[in-house]
Structures are given as C-alpha cells and as structure tokens.
N, C-alpha and C positions, 0 to 999 in steps of 0.2 A: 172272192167266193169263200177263201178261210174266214174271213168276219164274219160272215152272213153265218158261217156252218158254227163257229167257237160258240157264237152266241147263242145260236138253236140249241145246241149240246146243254149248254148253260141253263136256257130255261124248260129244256126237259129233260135236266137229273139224265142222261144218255152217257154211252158209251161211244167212245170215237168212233170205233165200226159200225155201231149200231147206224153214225150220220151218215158214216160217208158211203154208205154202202145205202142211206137211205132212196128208197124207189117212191115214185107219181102212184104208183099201184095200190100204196100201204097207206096214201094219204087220204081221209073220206073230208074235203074241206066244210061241207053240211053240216056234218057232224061234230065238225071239230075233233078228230081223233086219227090219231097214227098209229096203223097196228104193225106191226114188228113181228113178223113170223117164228115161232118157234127153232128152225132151222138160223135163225140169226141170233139167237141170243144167247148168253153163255149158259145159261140154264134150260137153254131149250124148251122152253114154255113162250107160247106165244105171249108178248105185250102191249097192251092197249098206254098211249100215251095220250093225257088229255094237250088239245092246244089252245095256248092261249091267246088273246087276240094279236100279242107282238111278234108269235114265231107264226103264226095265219100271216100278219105282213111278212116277214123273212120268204116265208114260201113266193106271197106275189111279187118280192121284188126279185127273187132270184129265177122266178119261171121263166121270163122270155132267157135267161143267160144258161140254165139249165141245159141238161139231155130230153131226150123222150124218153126214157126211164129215168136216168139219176138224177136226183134232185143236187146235188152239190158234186159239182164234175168241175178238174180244173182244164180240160184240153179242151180248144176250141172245137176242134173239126171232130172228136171221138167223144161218144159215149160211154164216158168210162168217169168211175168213182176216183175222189183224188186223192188221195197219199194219206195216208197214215200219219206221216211226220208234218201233214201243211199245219194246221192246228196250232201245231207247238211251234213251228217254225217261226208263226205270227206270231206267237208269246216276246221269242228273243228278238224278232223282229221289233217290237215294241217297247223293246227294254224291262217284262218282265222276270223279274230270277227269280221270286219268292212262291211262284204259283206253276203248279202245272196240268195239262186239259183236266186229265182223269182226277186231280184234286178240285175241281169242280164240285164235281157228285160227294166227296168230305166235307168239304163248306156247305153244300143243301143238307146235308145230312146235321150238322152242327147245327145249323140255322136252326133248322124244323125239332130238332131236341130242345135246344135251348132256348129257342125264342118263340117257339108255337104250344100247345097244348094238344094238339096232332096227337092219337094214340101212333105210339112203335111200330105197330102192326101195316098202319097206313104210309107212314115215313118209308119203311120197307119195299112196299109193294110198289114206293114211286117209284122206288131203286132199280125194282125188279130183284128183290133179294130173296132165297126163299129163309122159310125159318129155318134153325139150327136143329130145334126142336122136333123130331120127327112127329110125335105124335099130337103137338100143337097144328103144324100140315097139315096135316091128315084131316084134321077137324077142320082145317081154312080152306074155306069154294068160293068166297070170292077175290076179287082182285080192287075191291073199294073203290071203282071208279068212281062212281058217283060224289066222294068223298075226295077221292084226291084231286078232281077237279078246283075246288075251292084250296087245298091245299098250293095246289101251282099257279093259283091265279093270287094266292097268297106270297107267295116263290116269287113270280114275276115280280108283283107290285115291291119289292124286298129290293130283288138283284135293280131293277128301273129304276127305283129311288137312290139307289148308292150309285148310280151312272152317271143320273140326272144334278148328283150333288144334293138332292132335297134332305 
C-alpha cells in the first residue's frame, strides 16, 4: 500500500498527511478531483487536487485492499490511515538515500520552474502554497484549476517517462 500511496503523493505535489489521512468521501472519480478539506491542510484552505488518469488507476487498484473510508490503510482488519513513517520506510526500504517523501513536492516544484512555462502563481496553487504577498492574496480568488489540470497531466507525463526509462 506504501507504493501505491509514494506514488499518489508523487503525482499530486501532496503532503504525506494530506495521503494517508486521505478519505473515499474527498474523491469525486467523475470528476476527476480530490478535495482536501480545509481542516486538513496546513493552510487551512480547502484543496481541490486534479487527478490524472494514473493516480484514477492507484485509486482502483487499491480500492478492493482499502478501508470504507481510508483510501491507503496498512492494517488489515482496521480502518485506520497508515503511518507517517511507511512512505519513507519504503524509500530505505529501496535503497533510496538521496531523496525524501516531502522532497517530492521540491522536485515538482523545480520541474515546473525550470522545465515548464507554468506561471508562479499556478506552480504554487498546485502546492497548495499561499502567496507571501499579502496584498497579491487578496487580489487571488481562484485556485487555477482548470489550469493546473494540464499542469499535472504535464507532472505525470514527466515523473511516467523518467520511470518508464523513455
């Protein structure tokens, strides 16, 4: 279930809580969208995640092994979200040293600066980052979905090709 969740994390720029504490409730699979309640996120603003079609597979492959709420639960018999530490476990598990979960979302971040044309503002709002800027906020009401949809299907196609070797 740590693969299935690294990688979710991976292709949506998330925060290790934000997965493992992810709920069936927050997923609209129609839609393609995972919203992330305000109450769960460090900035307390709810977040709309777009999904692309390889974390759509993650979801179905891990449903029948899921909870009825948590999507990535590692105990059999309980529904219960799994560990904090599984994530990274599976890093050293793998002979990872050079990388860690939450350095994920600095490599999309790096990526999307240097290799996209992505305005700042959109690179940001995949993050879930607010601006520094008070009174640039102020003036920002949306959250560029629509935009960062291509952005992470950009994201995917990126992280899939450096997996796949292409």
């Amino acid at each position: 279930m740590a693969r299935y969740a690294l990688e979710f994390l991976i292709l949506c720029c998330s925060r290790t809580g934000e997965v493992i504490a992810a709920d069936w409730s927050e997923i609209d699979l129609d839609k393609k969208i995972w919203t992330i309640p305000g109450d769960r996120m460090k900035a307390h603003v709810t977040h709309r995640v777009p999904l692309g079609d390889r974390a759509i597979e993650i979801l179905s492959t891990v449903k029948p092994f899921s909870g009825k709420n948590n999507i990535f639960k590692t105990s059999r018999r309980k529904d219960v979200p799994m560990s904090v530490g599984a994530m990274s476990m599976l890093l050293r598990r793998m002979g990872v040293k050079n990388a860690t979960v939450h350095g994920m979302r600095s490599t999309f971040r790096h990526w999307a600066g240097e290799q996209t044309d992505y305005p700042f503002e959109i690179c940001e709002q995949a993050l879930a980052h607010g601006l520094k800027d008070d009174v640039a906020a102020a003036y920002l009401r949306s959250d560029f979905f629509a935009k960062r949809v291509s952005l992470m299907e950009d994201w995917a196609s990126f992280v899939l090709s450096e997996c796949d070797g292409r």
